[in-house]
N, C-alpha and C positions, 0 to 999 in steps of 0.2 A: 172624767171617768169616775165613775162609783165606785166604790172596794166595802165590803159589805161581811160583818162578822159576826157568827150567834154568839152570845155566855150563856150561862147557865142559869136559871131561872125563869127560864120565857121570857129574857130582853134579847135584841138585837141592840147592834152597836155599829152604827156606819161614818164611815169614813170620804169625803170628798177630796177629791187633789186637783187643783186647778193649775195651770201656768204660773199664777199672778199669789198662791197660797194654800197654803195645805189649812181646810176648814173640817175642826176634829166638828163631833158633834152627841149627841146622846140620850137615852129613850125618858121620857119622863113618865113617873106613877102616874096609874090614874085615867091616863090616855083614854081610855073608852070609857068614859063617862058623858063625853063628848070633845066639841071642837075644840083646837088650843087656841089664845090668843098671844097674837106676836107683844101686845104691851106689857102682858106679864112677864115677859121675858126680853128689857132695853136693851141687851147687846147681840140680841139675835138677829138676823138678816130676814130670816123667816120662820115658819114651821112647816113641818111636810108628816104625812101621817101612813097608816097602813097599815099590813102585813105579809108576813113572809112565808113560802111556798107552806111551809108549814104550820100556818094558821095561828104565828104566837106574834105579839105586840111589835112595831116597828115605828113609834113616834120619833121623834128626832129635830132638834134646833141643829139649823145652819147657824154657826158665829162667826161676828163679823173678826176679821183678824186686819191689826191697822201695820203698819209698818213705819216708828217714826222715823225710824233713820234714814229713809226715803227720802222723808220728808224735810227732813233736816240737810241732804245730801242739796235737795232743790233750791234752797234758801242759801244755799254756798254759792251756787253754779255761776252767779253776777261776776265774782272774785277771779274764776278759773283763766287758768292764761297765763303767758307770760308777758309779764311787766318790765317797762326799762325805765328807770331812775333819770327825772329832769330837772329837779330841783332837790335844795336840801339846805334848810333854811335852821339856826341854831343847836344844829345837829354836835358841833363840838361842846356848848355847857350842858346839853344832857347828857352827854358822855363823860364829862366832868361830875355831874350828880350822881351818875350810876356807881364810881368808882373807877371808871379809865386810865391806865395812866396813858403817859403824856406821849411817847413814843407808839403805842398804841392807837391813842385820837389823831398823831400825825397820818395814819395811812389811812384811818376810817375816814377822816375828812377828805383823802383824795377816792378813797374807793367812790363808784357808783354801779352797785350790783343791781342787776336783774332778780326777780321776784318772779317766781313759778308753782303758779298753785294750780293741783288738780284736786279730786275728791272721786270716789268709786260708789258703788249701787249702796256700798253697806254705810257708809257716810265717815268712812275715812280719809280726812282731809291729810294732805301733803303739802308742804312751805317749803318751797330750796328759794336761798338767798344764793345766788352766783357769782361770781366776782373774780377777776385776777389772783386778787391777794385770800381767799379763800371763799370754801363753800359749806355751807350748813344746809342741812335740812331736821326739819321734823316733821313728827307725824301725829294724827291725833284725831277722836273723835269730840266733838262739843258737850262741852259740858264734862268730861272726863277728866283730871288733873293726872302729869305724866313727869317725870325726871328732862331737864333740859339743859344739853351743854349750848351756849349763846358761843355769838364769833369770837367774843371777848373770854369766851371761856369761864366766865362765873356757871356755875350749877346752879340750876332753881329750880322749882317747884311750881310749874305754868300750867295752867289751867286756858282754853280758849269758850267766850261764850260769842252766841248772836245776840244785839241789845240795838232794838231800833233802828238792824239791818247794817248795822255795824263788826265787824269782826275784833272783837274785842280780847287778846293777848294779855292775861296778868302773869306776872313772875315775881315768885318770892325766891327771897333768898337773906343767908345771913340775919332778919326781924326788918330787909326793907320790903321796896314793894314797886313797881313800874310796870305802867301800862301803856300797851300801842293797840293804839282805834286805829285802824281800818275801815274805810267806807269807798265808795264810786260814786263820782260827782262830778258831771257833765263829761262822761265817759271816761276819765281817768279815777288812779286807786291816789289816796288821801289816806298818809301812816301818820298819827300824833303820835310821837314818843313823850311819853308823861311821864318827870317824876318831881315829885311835890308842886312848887311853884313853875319848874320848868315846863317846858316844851320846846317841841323841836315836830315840824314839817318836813315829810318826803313827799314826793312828788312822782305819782309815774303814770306812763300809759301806754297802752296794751300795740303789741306787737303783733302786724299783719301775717 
């Protein structure tokens, strides 16, 4: 649909609305001098030219309009799913490096929660960790850094990136620092919890 406005001064000013974007657009000087070209203008889709019933200028660039979060929403979507925990390999000394304590690391080493990530058009991703013994979620867009209460209840300051198709998890807190990579490898999800020399492997895969 077209939607089509005069101002004042002999410009027109038009407007497209599509499904998929709303593409602004608007008159350039000079227009009847001749044709425009689309290279003087790299972020246009095109040029369109003319006039209106009333005989005044109606030049006009269509712009292209991107949408990253889209695109960033796409590049999650491998992750989406609920995950069920099958292994968990020195999962008790990186709870020990993070500051656990002990009665604490006893139930996390028997817990095995499920992992549920979705994400929306707008590239709001979603983490619920599930478990008997409790349930966390957060929520976030990449590359955005957000307040984060963890199962263990430390506060931090976590940031999620994508790195080499990787979901990458950093939290700060108190001047440390710990990161869980996230990836999918030969259909199941691969959590490294990292902090300093440690690590610690989870294990899951996706639920029918």
């Amino acid at each position: 649909m077209l939607l089509a406005s005069e101002a004042r001064g002999g410009i027109s000013t038009f407007h497209y609305v599509t499904s998929q974007a709303v593409i602004g657009s608007r008159c350039v000087a000079g227009c009847r001098a001749g044709p425009l070209k689309t290279s003087l203008f790299p972020h246009c889709k095109r040029v369109e030219s003319g006039v209106t019933p009333q005989g005044r200028c109606c030049c006009f660039l269509l712009l292209r309009i991107s949408h990253p979060e889209k695109k960033l929403a796409k590049m999650v979507e491998k992750f989406v799913g609920t995950w069920k925990m099958i292994s968990s390999d020195n999962f008790d000394d990186y709870m020990k490096a993070i500051g656990v304590g002990f009665a604490t690391r006893q139930v996390g080493n028997r817990t095995k929660p499920n992992l549920v990530v979705t994400v929306d058009e707008q590239g709001m991703v979603c983490m619920k960790s599930q478990s008997t013994f409790k349930t966390t979620e957060i929520k976030f867009k990449l590359n955005e850094p957000f307040e984060e209460t963890t199962a263990d209840d430390r506060k931090t300051r976590t940031v999620v990136t994508l790195e080499n198709g990787k979901l990458v998890q950093k939290q700060s807190w108190d001047g440390k620092e710990t990161n869980i990579e996230r990836e999918i490898a030969d259909g199941k999800l691969i959590a490294k919890c990292i902090m300093g020399d440690v690590v610690a492997v989870r294990m899951y895969v996706k639920e029918a």
